[in-house]
C-alpha positions in Angstrom: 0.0 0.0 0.0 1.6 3.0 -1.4 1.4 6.1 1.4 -0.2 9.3 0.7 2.5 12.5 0.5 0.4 14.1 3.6 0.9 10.7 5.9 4.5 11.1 6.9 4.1 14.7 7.9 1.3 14.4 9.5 2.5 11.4 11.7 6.0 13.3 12.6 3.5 16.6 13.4 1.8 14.3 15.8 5.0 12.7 17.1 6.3 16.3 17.7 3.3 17.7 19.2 3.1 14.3 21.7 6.9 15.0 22.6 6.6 18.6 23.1 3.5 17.7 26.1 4.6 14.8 27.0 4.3 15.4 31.0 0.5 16.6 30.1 0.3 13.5 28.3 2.0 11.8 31.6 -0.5 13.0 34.1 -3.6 13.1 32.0 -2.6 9.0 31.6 -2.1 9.0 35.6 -5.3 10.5 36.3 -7.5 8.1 33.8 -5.1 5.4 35.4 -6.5 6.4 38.5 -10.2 6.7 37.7 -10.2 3.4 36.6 -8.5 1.4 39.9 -10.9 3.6 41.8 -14.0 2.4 39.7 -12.2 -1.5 39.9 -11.9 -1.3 43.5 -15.8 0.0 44.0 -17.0 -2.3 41.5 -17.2 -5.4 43.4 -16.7 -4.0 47.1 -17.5 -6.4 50.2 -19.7 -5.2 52.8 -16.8 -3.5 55.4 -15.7 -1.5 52.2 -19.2 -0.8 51.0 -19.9 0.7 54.5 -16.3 2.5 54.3 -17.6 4.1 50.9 -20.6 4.6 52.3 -19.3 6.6 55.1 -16.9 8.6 52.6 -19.0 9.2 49.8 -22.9 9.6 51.5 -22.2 12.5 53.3 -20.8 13.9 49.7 -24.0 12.8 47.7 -26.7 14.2 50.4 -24.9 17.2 51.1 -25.0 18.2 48.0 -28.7 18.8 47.8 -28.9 20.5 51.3 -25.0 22.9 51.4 -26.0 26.5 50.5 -24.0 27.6 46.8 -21.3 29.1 49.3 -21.0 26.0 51.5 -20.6 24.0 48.1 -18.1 26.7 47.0 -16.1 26.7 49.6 -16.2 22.5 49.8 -15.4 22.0 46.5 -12.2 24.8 47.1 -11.0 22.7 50.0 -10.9 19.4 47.8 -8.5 20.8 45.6 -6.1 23.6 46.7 -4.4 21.0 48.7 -3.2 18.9 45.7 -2.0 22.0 44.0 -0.8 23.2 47.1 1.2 19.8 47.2 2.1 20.2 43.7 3.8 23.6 44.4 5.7 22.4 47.3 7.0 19.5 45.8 8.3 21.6 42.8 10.6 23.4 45.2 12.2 20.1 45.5 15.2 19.0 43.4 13.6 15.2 44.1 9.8 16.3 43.9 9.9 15.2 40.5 9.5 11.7 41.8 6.3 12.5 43.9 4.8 14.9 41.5 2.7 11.9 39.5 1.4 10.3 42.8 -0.9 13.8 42.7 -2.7 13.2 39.4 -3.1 9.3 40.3 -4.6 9.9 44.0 -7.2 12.4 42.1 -8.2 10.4 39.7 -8.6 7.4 42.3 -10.7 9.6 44.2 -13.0 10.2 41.1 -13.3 6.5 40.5 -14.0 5.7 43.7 -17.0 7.9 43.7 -18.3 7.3 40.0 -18.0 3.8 41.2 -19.7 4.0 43.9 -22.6 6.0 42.8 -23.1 3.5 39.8 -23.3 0.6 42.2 -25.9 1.9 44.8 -27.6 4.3 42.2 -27.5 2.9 39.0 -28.2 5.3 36.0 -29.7 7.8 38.6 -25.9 7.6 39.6 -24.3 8.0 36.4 -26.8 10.8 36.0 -25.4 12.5 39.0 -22.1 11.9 38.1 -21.9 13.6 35.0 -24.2 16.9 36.0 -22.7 17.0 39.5 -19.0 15.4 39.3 -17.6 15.1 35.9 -18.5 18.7 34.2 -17.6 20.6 37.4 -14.2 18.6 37.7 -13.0 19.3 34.5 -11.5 22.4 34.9 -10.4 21.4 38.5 -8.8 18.5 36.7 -7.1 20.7 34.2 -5.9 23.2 37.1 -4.2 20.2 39.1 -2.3 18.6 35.7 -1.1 22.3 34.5 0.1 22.7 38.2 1.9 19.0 38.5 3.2 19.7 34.9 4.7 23.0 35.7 5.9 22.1 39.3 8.0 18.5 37.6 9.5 21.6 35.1 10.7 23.5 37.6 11.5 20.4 40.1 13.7 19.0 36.8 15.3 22.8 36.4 16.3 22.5 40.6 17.7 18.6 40.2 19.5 20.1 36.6 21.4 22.9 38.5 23.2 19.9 41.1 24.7 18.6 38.2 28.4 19.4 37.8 28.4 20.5 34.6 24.7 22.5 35.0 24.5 26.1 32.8 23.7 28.6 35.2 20.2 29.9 35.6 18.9 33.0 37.4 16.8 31.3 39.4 14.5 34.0 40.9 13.1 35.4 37.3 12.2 31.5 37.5 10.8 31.4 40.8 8.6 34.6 40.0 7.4 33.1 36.8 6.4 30.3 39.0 4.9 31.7 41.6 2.8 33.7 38.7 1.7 30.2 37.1 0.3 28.7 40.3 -1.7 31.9 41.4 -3.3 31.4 38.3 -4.3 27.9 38.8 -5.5 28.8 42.2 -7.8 31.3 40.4 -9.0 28.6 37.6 -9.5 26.4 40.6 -11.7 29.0 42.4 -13.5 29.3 38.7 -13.7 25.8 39.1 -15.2 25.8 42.7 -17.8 28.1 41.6 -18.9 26.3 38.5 -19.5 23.2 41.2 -21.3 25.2 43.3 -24.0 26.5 40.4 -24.5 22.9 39.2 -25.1 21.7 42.5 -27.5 24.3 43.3 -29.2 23.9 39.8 -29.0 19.9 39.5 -29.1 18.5 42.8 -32.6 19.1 43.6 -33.5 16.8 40.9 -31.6 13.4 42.5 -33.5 11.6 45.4 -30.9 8.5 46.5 -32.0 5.9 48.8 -29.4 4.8 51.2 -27.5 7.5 51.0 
């Protein structure tokens, strides 16, 4: 089969364009990684872990319908400034870049676990819930936590680069500025974030009744 004059650039475009974001690529893979042991682990769960989940996770689904828009606001906030928060820290660290990944993975674990679970006790009223109440409000919570792990293993790398011996020498502060900029905007896409929660909970959660929960 003969190959079109467009194939090859168009596959070395895409090989480029993967190489260029490949830690995106990295923690976007962790995350899915992660949604899918949490949903394994939830999917056949014995009665001590049901009961665990359902101690986690209940509170989560009827609270929902009952927090005022700041209460969810404020929740939803709390759930994630800590894992960018983490992600900053550990960027500051010449070996950070080891412990950045575990960030995306533990999120998306936590998103499997409850997709999982609200699936298993809920059925479609679950999946239903998960996608007007979890899933479009996590998105760009999501896409705050991977920029921040992304830009925090950059700068972790840069730290780890300038103990070698034969390291170039960088001015480190215009770095450290530029960085500090970066993650005060993800804290602000992650309060956009928090907010977008908080107005589909207010306007969808009225509409799921769960039994059990």
């Amino acid at each position: 089969m003969k190959r079109t004059p467009g194939q090859i650039p168009i596959v070395k475009n895409v090989a480029a364009a993967a190489m260029g974001n490949w830690k995106m690529i990295l923690m976007a893979f962790l995350l899915v990684v992660g949604v899918i042991i949490g949903t394994l682990i939830s999917r056949d769960p014995s009665s001590e872990q049901l009961s665990q989940l359902n101690g986690l996770l209940g509170g989560f689904v009827s609270g929902r319908s009952s927090q005022s828009v700041w209460g969810t606001f404020l929740y939803s906030l709390l759930s994630t400034v800590p894992l960018v928060l983490l992600a900053f820290l550990l960027g500051l660290c010449a070996a950070g870049a080891f412990l950045i990944p575990i960030i995306p993975l533990f999120r998306g674990l936590g998103l499997g676990l409850s997709l999982g679970y609200l699936y298993q006790t809920q059925g479609l009223q679950g999946i239903a819930f998960s996608v007007l109440i979890i899933i479009l409000p996590a998105i760009l919570s999501c896409m705050a936590m991977l920029l921040a792990c992304c830009e925090s293993l950059t700068y972790s790398v840069m730290l780890c680069g300038q103990m070698l011996p034969n390291s170039k020498n960088v001015r480190m502060w215009p770095e450290f500025k530029r960085y500090m900029i970066r993650f005060l905007a993800f804290l602000a896409l992650l309060c956009i974030a928090a907010l977008v929660d908080a107005i589909f909970s207010a306007s969808f959660s009225r509409f799921f009744t769960f039994e059990g929960v």
